[in-house]
C-alpha positions in Angstrom: 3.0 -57.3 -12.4 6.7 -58.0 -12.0 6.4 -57.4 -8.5 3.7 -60.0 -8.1 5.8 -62.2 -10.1 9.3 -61.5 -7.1 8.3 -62.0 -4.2 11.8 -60.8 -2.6 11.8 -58.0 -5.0 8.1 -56.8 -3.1 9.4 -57.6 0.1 12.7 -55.6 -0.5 10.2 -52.3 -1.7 8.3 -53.1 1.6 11.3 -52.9 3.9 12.4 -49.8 2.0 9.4 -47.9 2.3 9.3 -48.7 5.9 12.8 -47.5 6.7 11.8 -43.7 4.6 9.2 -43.3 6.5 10.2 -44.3 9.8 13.8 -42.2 8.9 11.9 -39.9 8.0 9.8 -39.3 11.6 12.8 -40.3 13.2 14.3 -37.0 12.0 11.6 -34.9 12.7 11.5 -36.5 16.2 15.2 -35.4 16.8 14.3 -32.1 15.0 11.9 -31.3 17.4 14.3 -32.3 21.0 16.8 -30.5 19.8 14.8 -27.2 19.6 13.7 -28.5 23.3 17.0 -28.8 24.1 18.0 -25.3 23.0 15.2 -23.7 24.3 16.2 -24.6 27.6 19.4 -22.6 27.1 17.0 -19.7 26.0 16.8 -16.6 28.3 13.8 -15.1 27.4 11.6 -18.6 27.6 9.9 -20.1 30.8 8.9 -23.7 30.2 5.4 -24.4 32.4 3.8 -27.4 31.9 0.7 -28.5 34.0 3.3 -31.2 36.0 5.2 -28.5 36.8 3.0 -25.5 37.4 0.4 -27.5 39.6 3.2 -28.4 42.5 5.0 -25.2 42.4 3.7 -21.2 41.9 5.5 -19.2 39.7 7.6 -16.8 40.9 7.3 -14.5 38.7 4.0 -13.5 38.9 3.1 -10.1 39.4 6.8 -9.5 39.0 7.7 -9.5 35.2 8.2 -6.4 34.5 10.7 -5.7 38.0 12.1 -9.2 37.1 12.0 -9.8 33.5 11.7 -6.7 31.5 13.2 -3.9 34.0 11.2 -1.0 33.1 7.5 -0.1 33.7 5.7 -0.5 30.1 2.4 -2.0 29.7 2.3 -5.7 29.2 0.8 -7.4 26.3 0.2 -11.1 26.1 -0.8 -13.2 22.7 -2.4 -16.4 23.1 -1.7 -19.4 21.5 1.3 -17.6 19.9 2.4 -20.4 17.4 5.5 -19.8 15.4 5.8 -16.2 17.9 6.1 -14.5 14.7 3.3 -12.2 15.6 4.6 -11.7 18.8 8.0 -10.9 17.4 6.8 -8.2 15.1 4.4 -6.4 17.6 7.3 -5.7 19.6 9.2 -4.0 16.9 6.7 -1.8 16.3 6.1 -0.9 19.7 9.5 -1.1 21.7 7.6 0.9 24.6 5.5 -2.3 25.2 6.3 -5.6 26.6 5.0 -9.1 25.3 4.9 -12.0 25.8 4.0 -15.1 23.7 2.4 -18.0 25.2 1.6 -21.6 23.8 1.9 -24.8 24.9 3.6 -26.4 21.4 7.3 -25.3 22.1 8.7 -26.8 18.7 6.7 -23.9 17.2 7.3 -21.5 19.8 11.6 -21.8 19.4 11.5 -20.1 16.1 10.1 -16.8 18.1 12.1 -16.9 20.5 15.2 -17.5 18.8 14.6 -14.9 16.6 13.8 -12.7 19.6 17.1 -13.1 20.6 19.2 -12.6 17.4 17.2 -9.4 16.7 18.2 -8.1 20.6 14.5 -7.9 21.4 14.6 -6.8 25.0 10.8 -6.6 25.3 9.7 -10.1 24.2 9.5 -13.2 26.5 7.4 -16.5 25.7 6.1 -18.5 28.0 4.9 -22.2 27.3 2.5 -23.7 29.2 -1.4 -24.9 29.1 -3.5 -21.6 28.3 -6.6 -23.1 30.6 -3.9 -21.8 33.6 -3.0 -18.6 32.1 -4.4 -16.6 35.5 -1.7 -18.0 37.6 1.4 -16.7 35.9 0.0 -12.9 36.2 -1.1 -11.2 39.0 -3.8 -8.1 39.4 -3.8 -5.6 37.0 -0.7 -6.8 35.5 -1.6 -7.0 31.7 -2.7 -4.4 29.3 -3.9 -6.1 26.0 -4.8 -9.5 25.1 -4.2 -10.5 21.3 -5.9 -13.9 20.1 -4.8 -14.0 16.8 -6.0 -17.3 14.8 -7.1 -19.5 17.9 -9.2 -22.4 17.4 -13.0 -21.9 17.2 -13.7 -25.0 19.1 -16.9 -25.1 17.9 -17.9 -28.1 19.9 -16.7 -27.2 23.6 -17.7 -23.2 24.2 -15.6 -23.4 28.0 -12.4 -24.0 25.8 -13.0 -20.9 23.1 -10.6 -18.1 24.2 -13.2 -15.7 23.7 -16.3 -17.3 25.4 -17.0 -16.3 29.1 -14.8 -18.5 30.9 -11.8 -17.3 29.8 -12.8 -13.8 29.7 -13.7 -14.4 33.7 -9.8 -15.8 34.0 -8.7 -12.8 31.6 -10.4 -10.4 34.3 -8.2 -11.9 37.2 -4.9 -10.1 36.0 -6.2 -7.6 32.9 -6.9 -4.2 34.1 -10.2 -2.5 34.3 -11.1 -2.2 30.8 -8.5 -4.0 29.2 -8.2 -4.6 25.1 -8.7 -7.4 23.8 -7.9 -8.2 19.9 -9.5 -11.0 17.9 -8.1 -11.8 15.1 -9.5 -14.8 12.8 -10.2 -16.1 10.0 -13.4 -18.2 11.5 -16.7 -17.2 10.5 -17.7 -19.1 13.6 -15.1 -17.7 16.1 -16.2 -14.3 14.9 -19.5 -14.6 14.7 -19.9 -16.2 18.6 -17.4 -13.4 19.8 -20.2 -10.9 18.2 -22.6 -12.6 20.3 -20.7 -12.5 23.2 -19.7 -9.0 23.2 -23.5 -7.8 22.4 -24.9 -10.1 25.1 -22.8 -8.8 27.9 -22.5 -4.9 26.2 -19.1 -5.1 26.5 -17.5 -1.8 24.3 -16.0 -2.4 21.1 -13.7 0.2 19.2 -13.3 -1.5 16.1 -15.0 -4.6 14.4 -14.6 -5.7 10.8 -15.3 -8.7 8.4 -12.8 -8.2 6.0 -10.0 -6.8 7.9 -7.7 -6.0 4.3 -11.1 -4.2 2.1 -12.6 -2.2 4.6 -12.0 1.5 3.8 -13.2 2.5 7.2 -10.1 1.2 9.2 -8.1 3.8 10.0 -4.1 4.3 8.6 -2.7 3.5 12.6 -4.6 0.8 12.6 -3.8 -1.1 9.4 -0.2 -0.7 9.9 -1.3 -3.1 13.9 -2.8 -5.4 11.7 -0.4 -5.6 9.0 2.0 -8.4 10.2 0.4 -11.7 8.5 1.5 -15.4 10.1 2.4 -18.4 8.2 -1.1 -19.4 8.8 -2.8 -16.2 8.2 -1.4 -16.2 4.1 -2.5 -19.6 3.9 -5.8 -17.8 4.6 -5.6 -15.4 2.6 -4.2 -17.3 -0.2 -7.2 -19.7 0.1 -9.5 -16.4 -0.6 -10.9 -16.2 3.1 -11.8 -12.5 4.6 -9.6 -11.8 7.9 -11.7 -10.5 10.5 -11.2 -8.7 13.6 -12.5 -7.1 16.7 -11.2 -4.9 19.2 -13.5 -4.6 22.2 -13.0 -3.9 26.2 -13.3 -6.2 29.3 -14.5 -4.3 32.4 -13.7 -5.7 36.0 -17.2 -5.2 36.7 -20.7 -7.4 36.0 -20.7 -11.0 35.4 -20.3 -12.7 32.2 -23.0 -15.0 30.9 -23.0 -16.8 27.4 -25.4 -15.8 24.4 -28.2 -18.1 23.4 -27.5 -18.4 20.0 -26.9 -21.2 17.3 -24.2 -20.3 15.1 -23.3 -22.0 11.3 -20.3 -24.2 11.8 -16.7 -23.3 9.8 -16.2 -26.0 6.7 -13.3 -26.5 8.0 -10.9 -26.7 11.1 -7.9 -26.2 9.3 -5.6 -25.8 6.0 -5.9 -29.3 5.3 -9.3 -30.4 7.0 -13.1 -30.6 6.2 -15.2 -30.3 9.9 -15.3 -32.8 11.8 -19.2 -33.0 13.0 -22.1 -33.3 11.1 -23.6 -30.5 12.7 -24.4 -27.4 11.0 -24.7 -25.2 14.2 -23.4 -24.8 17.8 -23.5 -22.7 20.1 
């Protein structure tokens, strides 16, 4: 009432709450440049964008592990690597691997590899750039494994789901015959499609479960793999969703075609969010 009463009194509360908020962005802006800035100083991060990557080839390919790494171990990429803390702690378990991280959001991205780099991680690299051109930083049977840990469903567009046919036919340009790939989700969607997917083209799965932390069947090698829980996975978790997961193989040979199948839509898209369609299904 006051306030309606002072006019410069509601204009002062105005200004104020305009200069918070826009110090506020302000800060995270110039949070965000200068972890650009140091991750240009970073040794184990190539920076790719489309502008870049579409006028000149990368170098590297079919060369990381002469080039990068220096030894002959199996390369393992994760996709859409976030925060890189899974990529981090896959390579302390297995120091006789190689990964590599790879996202396009490098605010995220520089807390992996700056970790990587305290903890004198010789085996980790990340790499941001647009997924969609993943197949021209590696060459012919140059990766091993494939990890897709939390990826969007993208319930809407199936030729931009990491696990529908078009990316498995770009996956097939570099993985080796019978490469593993890993889902790991917490999309009833995402998994449910992947089912599809697998079953339509009988592709061979070695493991497949719907709740990932209950099921008595998973094996102990295997639980301490999937132990290592994001940021985003124990917001999951501590939201009461199952984690599921799948671990199937991608031969060189046949061609890929999508399932005919309509599949419930998620109620949600993230932590925060209700779906965004008014669909109930997609395919």
């Amino acid at each position: 009432m006051y306030l309606k009463c002072n006019p410069l009194l509601t204009t002062f509360f105005v200004l104020f709450n305009y200069y918070t908020i826009t110090q506020k962005y302000s800060q995270m802006g110039k949070g965000k440049l200068a972890k650009f800035a140091e991750m240009e100083t970073f040794s184990n991060v190539f920076q790719y964008p489309f502008s870049v990557i579409d006028n000149v080839p990368f170098e590297q390919k079919g060369r990381w592990r002469e080039a990068y790494f220096h030894n002959d171990n199996p390369i393992v990429l994760e996709l859409g690597c976030g925060r890189g803390e899974y990529t981090v702690e896959l390579a302390k378990l297995f120091p006789n691997k190689n990964f590599i991280g790879i996202d396009i959001k490098g605010a995220r991205m520089w807390a992996g590899a700056k970790l990587a780099l305290q903890e004198n991680l010789s085996n980790v690299a990340f790499l941001r750039t647009n997924i969609e051109f993943i197949d021209r930083f590696f060459d012919k049977d140059e990766v091993q494994e494939i990890w897709l840990t939390f990826s969007d469903p993208q319930m809407k567009n199936v030729r931009k789901r990491l696990t529908g046919t078009a990316f498995m036919d770009r996956y097939k340009r570099f993985l080796v015959d019978n490469g593993i790939i890993h889902l790991k989700t917490d999309s009833n969607f995402l998994f449910t499609y992947t089912q599809a997917m697998v079953k339509h083209n009988q592709l061979p799965v070695k493991i497949e479960t719907t709740d990932l932390y209950h099921d008595s069947n998973i094996d102990d090698s295997t639980k301490q793999l999937l132990s290592i829980q994001t940021y985003y996975e124990k917001m999951w978790l501590e939201r009461g969703l199952n984690i599921k997961y799948m671990r199937f193989l991608l031969p060189q040979e046949g061609e890929l075609t999508e399932p005919d199948v309509e599949i419930p839509l998620d109620e949600y898209r993230s932590y925060h969010r209700s779906k965004r369609s008014e669909l109930e299904t997609s395919k």
